[in-house]
Gaussian input, Z-matrix of N, CA and C with variables (Angstrom, degrees):
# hf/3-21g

backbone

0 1
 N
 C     1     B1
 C     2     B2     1     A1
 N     3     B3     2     A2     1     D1
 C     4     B4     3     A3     2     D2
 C     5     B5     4     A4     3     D3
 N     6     B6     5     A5     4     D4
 C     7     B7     6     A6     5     D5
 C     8     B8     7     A7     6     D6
 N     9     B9     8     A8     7     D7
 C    10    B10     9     A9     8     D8
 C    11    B11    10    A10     9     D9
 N    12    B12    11    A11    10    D10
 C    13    B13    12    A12    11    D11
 C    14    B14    13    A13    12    D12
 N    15    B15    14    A14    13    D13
 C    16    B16    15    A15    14    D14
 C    17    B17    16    A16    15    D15
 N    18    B18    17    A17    16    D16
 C    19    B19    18    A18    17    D17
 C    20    B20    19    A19    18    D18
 N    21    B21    20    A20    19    D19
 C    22    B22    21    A21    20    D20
 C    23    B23    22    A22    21    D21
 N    24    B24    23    A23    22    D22
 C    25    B25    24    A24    23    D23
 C    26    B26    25    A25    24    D24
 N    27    B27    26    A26    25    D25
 C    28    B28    27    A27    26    D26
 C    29    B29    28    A28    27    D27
 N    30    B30    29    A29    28    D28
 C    31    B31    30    A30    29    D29
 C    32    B32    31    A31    30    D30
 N    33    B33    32    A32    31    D31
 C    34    B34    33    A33    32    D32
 C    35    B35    34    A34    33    D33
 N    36    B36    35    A35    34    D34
 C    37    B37    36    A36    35    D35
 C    38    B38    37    A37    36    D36
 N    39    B39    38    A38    37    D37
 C    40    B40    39    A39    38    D38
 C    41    B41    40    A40    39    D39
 N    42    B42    41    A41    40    D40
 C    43    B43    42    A42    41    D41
 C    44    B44    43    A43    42    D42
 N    45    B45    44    A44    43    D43
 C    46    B46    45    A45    44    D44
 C    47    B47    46    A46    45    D45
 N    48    B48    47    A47    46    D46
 C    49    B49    48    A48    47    D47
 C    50    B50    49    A49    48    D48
 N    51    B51    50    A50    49    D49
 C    52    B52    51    A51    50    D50
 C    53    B53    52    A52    51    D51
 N    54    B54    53    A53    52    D52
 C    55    B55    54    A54    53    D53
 C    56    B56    55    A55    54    D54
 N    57    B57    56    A56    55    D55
 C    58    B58    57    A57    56    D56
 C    59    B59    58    A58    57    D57
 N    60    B60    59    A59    58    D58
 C    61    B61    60    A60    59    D59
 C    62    B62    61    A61    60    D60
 N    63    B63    62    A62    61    D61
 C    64    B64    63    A63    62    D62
 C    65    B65    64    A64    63    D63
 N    66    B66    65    A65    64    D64
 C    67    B67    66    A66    65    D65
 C    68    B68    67    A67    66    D66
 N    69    B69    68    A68    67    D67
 C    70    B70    69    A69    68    D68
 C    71    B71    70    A70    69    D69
 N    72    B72    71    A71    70    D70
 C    73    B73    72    A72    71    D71
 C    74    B74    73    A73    72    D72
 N    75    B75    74    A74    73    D73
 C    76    B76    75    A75    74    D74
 C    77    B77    76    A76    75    D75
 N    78    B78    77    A77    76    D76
 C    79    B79    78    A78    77    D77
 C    80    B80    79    A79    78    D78
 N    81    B81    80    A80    79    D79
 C    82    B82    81    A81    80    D80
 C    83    B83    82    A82    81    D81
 N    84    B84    83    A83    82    D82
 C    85    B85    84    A84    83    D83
 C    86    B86    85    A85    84    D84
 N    87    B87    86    A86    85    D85
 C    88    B88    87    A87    86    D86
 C    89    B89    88    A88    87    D87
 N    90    B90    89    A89    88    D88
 C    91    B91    90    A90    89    D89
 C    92    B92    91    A91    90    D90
 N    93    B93    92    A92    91    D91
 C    94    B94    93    A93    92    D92
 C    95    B95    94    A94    93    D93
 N    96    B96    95    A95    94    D94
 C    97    B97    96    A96    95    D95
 C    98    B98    97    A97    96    D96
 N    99    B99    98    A98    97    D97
 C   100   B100    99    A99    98    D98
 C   101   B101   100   A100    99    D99
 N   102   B102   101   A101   100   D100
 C   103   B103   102   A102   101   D101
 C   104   B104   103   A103   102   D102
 N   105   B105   104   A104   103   D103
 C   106   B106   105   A105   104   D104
 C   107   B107   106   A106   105   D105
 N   108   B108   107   A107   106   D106
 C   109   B109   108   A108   107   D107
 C   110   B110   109   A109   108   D108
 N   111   B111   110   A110   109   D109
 C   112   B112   111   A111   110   D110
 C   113   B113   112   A112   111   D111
 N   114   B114   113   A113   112   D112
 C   115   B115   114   A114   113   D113
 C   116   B116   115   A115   114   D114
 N   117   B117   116   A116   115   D115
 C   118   B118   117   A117   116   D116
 C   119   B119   118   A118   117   D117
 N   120   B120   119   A119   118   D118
 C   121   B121   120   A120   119   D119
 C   122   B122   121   A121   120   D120
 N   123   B123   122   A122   121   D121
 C   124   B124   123   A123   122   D122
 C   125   B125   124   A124   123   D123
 N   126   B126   125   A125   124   D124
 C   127   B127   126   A126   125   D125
 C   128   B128   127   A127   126   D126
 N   129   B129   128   A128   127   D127
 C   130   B130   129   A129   128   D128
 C   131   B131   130   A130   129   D129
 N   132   B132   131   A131   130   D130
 C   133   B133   132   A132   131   D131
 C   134   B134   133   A133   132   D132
 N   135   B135   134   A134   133   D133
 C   136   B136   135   A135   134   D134
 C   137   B137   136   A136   135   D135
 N   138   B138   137   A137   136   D136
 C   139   B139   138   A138   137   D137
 C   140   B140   139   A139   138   D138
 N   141   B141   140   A140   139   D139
 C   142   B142   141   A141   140   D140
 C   143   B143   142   A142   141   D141
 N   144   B144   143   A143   142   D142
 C   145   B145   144   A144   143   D143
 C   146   B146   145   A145   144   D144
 N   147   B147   146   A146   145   D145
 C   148   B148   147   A147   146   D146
 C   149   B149   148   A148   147   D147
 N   150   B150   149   A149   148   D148
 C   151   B151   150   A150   149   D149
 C   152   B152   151   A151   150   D150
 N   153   B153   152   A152   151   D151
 C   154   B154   153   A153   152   D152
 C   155   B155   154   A154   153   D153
 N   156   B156   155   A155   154   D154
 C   157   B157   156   A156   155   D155
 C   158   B158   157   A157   156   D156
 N   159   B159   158   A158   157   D157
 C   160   B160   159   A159   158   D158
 C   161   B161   160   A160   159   D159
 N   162   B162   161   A161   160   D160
 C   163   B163   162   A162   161   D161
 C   164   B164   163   A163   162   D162
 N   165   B165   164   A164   163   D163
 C   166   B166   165   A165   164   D164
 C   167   B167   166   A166   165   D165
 N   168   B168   167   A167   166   D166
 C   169   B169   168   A168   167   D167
 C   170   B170   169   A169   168   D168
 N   171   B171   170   A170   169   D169
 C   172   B172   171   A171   170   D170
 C   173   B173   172   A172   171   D171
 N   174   B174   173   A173   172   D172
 C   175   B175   174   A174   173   D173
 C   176   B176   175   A175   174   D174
 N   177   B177   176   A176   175   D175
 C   178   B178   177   A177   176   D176
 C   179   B179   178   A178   177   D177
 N   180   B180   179   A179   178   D178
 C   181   B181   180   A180   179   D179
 C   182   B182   181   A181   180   D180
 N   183   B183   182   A182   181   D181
 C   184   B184   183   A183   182   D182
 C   185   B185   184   A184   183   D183
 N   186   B186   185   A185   184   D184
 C   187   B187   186   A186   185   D185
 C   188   B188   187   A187   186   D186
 N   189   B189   188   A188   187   D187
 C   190   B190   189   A189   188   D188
 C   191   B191   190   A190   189   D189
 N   192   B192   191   A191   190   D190
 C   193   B193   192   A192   191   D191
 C   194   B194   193   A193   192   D192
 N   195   B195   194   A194   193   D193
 C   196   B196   195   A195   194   D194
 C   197   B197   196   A196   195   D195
 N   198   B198   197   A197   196   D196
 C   199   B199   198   A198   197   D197
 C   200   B200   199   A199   198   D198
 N   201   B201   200   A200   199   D199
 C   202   B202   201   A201   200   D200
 C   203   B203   202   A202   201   D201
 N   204   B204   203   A203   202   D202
 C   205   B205   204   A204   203   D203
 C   206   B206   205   A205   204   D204
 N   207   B207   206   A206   205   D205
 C   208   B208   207   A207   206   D206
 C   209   B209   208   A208   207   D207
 N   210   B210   209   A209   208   D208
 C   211   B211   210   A210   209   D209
 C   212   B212   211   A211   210   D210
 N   213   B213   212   A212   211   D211
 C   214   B214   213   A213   212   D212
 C   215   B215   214   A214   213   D213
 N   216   B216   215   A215   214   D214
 C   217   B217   216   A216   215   D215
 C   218   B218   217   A217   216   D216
 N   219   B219   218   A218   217   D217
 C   220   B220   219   A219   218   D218
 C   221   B221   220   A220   219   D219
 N   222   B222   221   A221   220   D220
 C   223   B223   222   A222   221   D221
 C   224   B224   223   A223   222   D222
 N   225   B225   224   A224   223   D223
 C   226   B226   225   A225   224   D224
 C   227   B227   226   A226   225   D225
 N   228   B228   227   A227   226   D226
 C   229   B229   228   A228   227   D227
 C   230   B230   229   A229   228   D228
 N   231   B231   230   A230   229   D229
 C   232   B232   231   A231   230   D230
 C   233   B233   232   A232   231   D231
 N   234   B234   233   A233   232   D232
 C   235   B235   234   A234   233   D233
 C   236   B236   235   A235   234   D234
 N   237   B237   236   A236   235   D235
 C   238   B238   237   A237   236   D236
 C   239   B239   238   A238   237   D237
 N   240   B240   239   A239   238   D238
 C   241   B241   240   A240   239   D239
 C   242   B242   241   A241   240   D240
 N   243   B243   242   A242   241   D241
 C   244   B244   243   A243   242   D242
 C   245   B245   244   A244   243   D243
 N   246   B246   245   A245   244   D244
 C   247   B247   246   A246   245   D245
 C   248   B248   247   A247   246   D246
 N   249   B249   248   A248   247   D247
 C   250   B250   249   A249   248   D248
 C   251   B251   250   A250   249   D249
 N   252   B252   251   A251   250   D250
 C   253   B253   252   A252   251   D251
 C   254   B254   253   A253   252   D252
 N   255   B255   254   A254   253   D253
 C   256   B256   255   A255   254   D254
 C   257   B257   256   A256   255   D255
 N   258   B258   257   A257   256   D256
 C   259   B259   258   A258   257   D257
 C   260   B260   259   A259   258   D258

   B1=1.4503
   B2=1.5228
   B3=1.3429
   B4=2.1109
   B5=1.2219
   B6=1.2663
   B7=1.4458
   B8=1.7339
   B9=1.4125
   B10=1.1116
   B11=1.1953
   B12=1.8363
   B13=1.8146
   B14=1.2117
   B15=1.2175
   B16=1.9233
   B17=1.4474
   B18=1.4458
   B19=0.9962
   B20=1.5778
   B21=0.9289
   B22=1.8640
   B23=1.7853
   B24=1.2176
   B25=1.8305
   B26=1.6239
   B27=1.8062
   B28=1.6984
   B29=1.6213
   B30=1.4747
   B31=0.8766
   B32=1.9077
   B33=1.3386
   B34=2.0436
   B35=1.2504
   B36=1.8087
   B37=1.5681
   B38=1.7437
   B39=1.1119
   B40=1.7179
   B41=1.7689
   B42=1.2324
   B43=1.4354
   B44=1.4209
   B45=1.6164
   B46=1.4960
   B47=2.0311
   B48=1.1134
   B49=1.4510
   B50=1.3390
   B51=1.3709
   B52=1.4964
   B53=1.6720
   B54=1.1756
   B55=1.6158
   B56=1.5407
   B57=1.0715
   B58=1.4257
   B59=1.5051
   B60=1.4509
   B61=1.5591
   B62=1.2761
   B63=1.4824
   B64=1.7393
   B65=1.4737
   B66=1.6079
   B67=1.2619
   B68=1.2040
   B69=0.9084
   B70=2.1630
   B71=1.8546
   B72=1.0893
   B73=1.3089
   B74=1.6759
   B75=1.3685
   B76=1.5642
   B77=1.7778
   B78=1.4103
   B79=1.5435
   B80=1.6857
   B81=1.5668
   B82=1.4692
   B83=1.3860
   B84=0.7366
   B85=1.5057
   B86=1.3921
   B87=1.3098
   B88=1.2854
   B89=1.5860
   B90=1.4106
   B91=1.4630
   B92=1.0662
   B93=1.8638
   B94=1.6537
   B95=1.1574
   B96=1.3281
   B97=1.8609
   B98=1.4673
   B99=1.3127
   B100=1.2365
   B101=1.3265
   B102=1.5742
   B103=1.6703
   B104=1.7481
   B105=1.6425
   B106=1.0793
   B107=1.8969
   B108=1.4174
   B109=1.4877
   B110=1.4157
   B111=1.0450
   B112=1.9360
   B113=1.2476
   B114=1.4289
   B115=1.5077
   B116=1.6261
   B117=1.5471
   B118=1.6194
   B119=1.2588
   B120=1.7159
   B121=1.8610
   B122=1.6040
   B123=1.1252
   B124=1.2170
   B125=1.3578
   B126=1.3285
   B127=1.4647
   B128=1.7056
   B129=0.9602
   B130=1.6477
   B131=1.5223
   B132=1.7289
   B133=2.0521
   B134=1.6417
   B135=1.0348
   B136=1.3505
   B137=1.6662
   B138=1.0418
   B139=2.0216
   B140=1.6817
   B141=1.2916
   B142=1.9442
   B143=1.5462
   B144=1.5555
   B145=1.5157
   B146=1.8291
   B147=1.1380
   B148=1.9345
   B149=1.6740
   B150=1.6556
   B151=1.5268
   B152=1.6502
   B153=1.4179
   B154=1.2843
   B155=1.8179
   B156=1.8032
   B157=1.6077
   B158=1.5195
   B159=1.8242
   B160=1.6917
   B161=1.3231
   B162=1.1970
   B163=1.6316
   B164=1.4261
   B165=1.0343
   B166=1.6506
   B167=1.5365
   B168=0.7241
   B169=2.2794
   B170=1.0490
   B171=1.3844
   B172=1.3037
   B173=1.9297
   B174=1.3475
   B175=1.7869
   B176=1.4554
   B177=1.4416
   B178=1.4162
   B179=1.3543
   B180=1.4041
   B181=1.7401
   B182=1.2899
   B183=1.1717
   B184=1.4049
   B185=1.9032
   B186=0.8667
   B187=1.9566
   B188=1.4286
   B189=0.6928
   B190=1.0138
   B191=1.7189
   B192=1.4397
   B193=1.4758
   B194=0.8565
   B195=2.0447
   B196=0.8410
   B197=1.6409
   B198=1.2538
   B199=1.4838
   B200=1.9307
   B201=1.4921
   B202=1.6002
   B203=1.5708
   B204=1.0988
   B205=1.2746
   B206=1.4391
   B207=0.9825
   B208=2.1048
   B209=1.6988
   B210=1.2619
   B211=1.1119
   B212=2.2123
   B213=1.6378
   B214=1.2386
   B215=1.7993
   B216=1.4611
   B217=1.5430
   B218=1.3866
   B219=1.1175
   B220=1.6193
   B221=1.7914
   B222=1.7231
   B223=1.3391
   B224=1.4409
   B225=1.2855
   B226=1.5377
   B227=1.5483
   B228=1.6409
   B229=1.2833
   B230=1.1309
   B231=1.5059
   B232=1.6288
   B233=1.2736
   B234=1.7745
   B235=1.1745
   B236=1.7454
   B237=1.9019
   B238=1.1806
   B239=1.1916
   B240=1.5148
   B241=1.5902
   B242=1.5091
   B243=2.2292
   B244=1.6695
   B245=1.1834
   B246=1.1710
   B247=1.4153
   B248=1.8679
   B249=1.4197
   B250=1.4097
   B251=1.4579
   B252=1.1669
   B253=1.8557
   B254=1.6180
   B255=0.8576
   B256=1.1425
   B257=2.0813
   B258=1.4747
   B259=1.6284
   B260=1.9642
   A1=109.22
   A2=106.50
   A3=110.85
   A4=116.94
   A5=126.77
   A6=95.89
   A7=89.26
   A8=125.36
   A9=117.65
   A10=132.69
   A11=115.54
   A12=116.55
   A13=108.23
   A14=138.65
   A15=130.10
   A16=108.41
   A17=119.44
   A18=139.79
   A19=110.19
   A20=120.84
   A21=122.54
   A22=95.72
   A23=115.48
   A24=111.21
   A25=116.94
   A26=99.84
   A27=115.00
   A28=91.70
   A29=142.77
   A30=138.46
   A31=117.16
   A32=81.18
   A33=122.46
   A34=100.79
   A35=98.41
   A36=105.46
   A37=114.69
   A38=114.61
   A39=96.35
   A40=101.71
   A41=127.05
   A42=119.48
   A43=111.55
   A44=110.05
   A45=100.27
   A46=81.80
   A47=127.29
   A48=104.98
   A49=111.96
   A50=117.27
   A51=120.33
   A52=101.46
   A53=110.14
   A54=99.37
   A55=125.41
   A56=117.63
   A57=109.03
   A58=105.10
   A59=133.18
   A60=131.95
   A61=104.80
   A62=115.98
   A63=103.61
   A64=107.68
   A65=135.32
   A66=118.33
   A67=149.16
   A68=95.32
   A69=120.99
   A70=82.13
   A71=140.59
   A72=147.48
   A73=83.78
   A74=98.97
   A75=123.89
   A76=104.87
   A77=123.59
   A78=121.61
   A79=84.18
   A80=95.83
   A81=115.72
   A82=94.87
   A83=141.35
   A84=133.56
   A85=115.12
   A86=127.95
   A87=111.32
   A88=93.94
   A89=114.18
   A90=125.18
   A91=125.05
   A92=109.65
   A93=122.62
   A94=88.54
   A95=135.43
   A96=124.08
   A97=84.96
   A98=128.57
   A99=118.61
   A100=129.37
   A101=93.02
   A102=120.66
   A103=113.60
   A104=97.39
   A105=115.06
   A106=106.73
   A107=105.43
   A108=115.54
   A109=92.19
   A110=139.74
   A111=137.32
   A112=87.06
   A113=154.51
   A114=147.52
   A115=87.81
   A116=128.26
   A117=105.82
   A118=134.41
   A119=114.81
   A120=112.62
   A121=97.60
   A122=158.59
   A123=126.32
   A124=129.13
   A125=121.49
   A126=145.04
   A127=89.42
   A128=115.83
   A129=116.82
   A130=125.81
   A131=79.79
   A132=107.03
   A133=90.81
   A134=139.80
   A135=143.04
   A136=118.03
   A137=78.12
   A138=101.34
   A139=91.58
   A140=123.17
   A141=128.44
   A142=89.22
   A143=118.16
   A144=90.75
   A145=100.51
   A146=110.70
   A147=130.75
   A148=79.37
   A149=108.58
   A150=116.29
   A151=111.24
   A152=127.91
   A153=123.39
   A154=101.51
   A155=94.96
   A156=99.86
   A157=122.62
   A158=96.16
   A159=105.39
   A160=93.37
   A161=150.72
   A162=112.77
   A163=129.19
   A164=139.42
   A165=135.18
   A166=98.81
   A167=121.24
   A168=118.18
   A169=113.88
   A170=123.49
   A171=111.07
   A172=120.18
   A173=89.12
   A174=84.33
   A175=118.20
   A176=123.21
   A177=96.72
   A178=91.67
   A179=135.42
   A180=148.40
   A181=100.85
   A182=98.11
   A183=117.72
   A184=116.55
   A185=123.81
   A186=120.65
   A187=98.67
   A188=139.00
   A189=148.81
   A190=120.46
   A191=109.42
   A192=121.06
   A193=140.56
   A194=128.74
   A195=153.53
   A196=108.44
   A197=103.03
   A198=116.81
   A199=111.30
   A200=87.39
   A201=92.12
   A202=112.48
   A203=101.54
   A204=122.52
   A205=107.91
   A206=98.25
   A207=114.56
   A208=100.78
   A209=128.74
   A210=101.14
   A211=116.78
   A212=82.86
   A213=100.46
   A214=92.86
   A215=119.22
   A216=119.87
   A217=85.01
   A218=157.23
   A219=145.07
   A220=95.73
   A221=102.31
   A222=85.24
   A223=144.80
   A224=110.92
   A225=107.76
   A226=111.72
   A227=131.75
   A228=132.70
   A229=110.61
   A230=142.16
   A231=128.05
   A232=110.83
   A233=115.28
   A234=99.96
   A235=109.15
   A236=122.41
   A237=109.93
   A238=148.47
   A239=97.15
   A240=123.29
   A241=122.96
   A242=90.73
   A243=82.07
   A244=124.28
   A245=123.99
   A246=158.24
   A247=108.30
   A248=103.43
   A249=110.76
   A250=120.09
   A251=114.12
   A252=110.05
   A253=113.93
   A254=119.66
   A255=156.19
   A256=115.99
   A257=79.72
   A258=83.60
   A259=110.93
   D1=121.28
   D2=172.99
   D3=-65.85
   D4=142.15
   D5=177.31
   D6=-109.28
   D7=131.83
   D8=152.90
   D9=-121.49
   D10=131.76
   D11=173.05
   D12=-45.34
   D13=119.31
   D14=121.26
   D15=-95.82
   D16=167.50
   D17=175.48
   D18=-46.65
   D19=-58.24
   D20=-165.20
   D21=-72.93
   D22=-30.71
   D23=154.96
   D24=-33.44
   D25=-67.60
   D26=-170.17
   D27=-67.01
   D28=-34.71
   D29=-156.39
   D30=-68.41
   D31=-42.09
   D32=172.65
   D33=-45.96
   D34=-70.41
   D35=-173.14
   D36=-65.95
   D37=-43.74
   D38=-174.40
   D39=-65.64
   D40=-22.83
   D41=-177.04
   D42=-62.38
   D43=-33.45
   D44=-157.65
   D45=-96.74
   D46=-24.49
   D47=165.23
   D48=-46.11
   D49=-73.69
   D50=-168.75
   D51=-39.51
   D52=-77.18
   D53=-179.73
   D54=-34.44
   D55=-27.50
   D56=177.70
   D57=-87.21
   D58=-23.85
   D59=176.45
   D60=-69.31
   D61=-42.03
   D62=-176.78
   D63=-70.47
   D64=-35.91
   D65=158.35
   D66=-66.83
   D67=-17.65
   D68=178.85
   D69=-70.83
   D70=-71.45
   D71=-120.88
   D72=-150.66
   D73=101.40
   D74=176.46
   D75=-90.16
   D76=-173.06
   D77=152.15
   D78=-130.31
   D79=-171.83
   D80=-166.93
   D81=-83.84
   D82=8.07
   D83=-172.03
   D84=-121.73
   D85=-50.36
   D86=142.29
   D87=138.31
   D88=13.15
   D89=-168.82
   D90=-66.94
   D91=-38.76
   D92=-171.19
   D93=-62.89
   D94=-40.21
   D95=-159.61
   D96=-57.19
   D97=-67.93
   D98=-149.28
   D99=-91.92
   D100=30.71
   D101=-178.63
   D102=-113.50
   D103=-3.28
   D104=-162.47
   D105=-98.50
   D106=-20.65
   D107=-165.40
   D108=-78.31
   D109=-57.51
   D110=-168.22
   D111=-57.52
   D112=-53.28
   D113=-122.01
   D114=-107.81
   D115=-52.34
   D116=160.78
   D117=-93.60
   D118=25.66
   D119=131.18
   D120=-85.73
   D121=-62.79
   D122=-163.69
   D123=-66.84
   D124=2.63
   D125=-173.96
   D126=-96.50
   D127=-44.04
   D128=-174.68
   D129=-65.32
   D130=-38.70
   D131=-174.48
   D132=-81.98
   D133=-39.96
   D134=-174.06
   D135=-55.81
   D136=-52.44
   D137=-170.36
   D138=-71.12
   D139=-53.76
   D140=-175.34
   D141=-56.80
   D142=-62.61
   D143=-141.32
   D144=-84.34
   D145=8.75
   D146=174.53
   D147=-60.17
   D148=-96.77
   D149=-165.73
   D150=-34.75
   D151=-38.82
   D152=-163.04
   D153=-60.48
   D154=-50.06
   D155=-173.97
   D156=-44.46
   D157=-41.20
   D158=-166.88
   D159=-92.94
   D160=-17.80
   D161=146.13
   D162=-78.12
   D163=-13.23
   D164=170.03
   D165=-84.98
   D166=-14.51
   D167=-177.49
   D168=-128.94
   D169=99.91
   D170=-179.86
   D171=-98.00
   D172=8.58
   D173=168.38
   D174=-91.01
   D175=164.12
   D176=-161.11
   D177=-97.85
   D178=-26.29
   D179=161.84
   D180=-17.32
   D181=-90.10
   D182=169.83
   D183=-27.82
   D184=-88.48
   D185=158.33
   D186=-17.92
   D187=-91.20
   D188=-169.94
   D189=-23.24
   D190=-56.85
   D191=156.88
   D192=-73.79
   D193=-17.25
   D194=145.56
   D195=-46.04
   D196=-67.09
   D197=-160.71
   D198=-60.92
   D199=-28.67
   D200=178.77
   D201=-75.93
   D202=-37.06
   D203=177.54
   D204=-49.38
   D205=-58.24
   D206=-178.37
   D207=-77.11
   D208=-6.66
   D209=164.55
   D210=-89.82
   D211=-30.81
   D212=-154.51
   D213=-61.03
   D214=-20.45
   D215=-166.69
   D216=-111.66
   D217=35.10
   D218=138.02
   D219=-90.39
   D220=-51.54
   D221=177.83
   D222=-76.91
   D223=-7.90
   D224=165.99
   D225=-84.38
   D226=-24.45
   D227=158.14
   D228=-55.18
   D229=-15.68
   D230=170.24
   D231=-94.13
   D232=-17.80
   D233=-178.48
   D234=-86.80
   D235=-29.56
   D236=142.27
   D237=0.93
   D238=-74.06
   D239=175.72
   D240=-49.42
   D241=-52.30
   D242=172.30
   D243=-60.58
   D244=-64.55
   D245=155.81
   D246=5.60
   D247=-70.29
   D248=174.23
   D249=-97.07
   D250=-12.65
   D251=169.18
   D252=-104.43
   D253=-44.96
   D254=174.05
   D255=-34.88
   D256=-44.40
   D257=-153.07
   D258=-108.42

């Protein structure tokens, strides 16, 4: 088995860090818990659409540009979202 980095990999891993810092290290109020539920659906959506990429593409170039690509247009659609629903 290869192991290869793409982006939605590093993306995986800093999510499931963060999730484990807001639980390790709570506040009195009880918020990080519930700061923690969006960060493992996007930890979930991350890791699915990771596997979807590396079976339909098998170059890693390619993943790679794709994947940035797909991050870079989730993230200006959330900032959208805030922006015009949001505000």
């Amino acid at each position: 088995m290869k192991l290869r980095l793409t982006p939605l990999n590093i993306v995986s891993s800093l999510l499931l860090v963060s999730i484990a810092y807001l639980l390790l290290f709570p506040d009195e109020n009880g918020f990080r818990e519930l700061g923690s539920i969006p960060l493992i659906i996007l930890l979930i959506l991350s890791f699915i659409s990771d596997q979807v990429f590396r079976r339909f593409i098998p170059e890693l170039k390619r993943i790679w540009l794709i994947e940035l690509l797909f991050l870079i247009f989730v993230a200006v659609l959330m900032i959208l979202i805030k922006l015009y629903i949001f505000s």
